[in-house]
C-alpha positions as CSV (number, residue, x, y, z in Angstrom):
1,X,-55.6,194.3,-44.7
2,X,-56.1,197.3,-42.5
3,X,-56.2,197.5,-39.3
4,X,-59.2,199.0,-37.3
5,X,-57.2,201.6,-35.7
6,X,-55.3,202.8,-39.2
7,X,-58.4,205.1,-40.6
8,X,-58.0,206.9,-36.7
9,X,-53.9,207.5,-37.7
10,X,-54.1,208.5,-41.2
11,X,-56.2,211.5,-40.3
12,X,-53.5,212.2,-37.3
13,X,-51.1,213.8,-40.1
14,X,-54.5,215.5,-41.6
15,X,-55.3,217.1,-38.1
16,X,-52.1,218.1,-37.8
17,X,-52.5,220.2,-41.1
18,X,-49.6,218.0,-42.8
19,X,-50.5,218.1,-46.8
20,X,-49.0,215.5,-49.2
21,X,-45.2,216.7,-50.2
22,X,-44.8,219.2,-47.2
23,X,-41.1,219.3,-45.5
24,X,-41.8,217.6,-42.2
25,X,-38.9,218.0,-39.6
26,X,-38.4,216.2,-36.5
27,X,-37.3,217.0,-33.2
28,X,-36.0,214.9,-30.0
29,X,-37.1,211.3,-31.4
30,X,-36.4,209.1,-28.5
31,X,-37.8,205.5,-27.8
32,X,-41.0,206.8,-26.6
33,X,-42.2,208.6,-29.6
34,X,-45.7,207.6,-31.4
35,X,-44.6,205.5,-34.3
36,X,-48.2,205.4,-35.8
37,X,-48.2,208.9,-35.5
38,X,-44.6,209.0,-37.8
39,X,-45.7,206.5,-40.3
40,X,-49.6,208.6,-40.8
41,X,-47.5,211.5,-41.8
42,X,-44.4,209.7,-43.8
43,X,-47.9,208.2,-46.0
44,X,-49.5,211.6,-46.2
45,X,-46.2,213.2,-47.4
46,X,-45.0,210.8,-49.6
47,X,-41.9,210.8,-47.9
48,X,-39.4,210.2,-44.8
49,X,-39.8,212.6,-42.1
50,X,-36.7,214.7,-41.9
51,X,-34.1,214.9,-38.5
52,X,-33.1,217.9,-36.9
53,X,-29.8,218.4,-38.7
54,X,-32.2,218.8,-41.6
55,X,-31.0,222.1,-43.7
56,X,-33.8,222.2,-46.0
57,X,-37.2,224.8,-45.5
58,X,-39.0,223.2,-43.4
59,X,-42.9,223.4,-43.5
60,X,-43.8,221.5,-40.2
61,X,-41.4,220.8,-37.2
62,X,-42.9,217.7,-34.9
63,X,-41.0,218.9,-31.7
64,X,-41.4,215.7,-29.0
65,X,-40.8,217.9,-25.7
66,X,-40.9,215.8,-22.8
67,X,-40.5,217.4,-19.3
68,X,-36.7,216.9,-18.3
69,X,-35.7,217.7,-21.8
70,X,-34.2,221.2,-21.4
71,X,-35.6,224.8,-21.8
72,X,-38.3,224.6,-24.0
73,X,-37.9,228.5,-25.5
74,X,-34.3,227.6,-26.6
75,X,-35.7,224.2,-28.3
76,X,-38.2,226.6,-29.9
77,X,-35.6,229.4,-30.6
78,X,-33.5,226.1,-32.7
79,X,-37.1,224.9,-34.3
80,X,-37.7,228.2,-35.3
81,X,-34.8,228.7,-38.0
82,X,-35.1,226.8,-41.0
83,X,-38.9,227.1,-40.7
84,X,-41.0,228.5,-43.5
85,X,-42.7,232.4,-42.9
86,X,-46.0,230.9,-42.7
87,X,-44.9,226.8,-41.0
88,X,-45.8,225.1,-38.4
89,X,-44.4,223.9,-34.8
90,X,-46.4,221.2,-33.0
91,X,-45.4,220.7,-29.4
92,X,-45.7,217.2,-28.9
93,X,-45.9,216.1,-25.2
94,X,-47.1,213.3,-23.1
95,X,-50.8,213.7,-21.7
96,X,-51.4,214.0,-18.3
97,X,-50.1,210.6,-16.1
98,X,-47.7,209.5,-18.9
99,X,-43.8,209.9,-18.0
100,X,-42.3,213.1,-19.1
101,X,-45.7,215.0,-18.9
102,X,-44.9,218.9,-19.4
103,X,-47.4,221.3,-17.9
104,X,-49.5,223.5,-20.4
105,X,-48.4,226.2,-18.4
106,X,-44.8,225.7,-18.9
107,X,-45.3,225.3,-22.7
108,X,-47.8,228.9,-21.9
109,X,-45.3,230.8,-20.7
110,X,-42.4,229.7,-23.6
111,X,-44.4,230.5,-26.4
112,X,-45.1,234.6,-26.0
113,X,-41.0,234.9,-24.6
114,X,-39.8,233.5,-28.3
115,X,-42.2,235.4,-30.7
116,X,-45.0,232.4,-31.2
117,X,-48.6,232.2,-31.0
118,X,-50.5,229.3,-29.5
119,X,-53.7,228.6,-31.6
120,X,-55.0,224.2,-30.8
121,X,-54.3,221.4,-28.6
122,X,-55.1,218.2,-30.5
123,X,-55.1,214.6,-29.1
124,X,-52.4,212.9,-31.6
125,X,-52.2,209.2,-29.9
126,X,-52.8,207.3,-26.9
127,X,-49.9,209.5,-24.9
128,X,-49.1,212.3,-26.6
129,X,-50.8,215.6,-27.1
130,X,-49.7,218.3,-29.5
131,X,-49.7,221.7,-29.6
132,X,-49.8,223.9,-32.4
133,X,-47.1,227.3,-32.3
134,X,-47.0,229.9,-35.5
135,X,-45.5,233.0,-36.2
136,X,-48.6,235.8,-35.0
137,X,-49.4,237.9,-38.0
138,X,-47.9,241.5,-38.4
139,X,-50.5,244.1,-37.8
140,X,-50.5,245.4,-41.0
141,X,-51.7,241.9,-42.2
142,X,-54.6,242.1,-40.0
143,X,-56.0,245.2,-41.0
């Protein structure tokens, strides 16, 4: 039987841009994490969600950032490598009045210093809010 709120999480990983059979990595998992968010994009991949010792090419990194976690340009920096030209980082932070709530600003001012572009905010749960980071296009691609 399904659940009332399931046809809200399946389209979580379809929000997030997550296609069946992408390479989904994860970053700083902890207790508090959105496990309906995890299992809506383990069924739209057809898979497990990798973990950050991952070496594979990744298309999407799910990087839980909470606000006592560290610097956030050197999590991005790490996120960053085995990523795919054209992938994906979602910043995935409590909303405002949950614990570990990060600023926007803070997330703001990381994303210029290590070579990303911030392009949505989407509401991906009851607590957590993601933003989505990619790789700004060269100017040549532009033209």
């Amino acid at each position: 039987m399904v659940a009332a709120g399931d046809a809200d999480q399946s389209s979580v990983a379809e929000r997030l841009g997550i296609k069946p059979e992408m390479v989904v990595q994860e970053i700083g998992w902890d207790e508090d994490v959105d496990d309906d968010v995890r299992a809506a994009i383990e069924e739209q991949i057809g898979g497990d969600i990798l973990d950050e010792d991952a070496d594979e090419v990744i298309d999407v990194v799910l990087l839980w950032w909470r606000e006592d976690d560290g610097d956030l340009g050197d999590a991005l920096i790490d996120a960053r490598g085995p990523l795919e030209e054209t992938g994906v980082i979602w910043v995935l932070t409590p909303k405002t009045g949950q614990p570990g709530h990060v600023e926007p600003s803070e997330i703001a001012e990381a994303v210029p210093a290590v070579g990303l572009a911030q392009t949505a905010n989407i509401s991906v749960g009851p607590n957590w809010i993601g933003t989505r980071l990619v790789s700004p296009k060269s100017k040549s691609k532009q033209r």
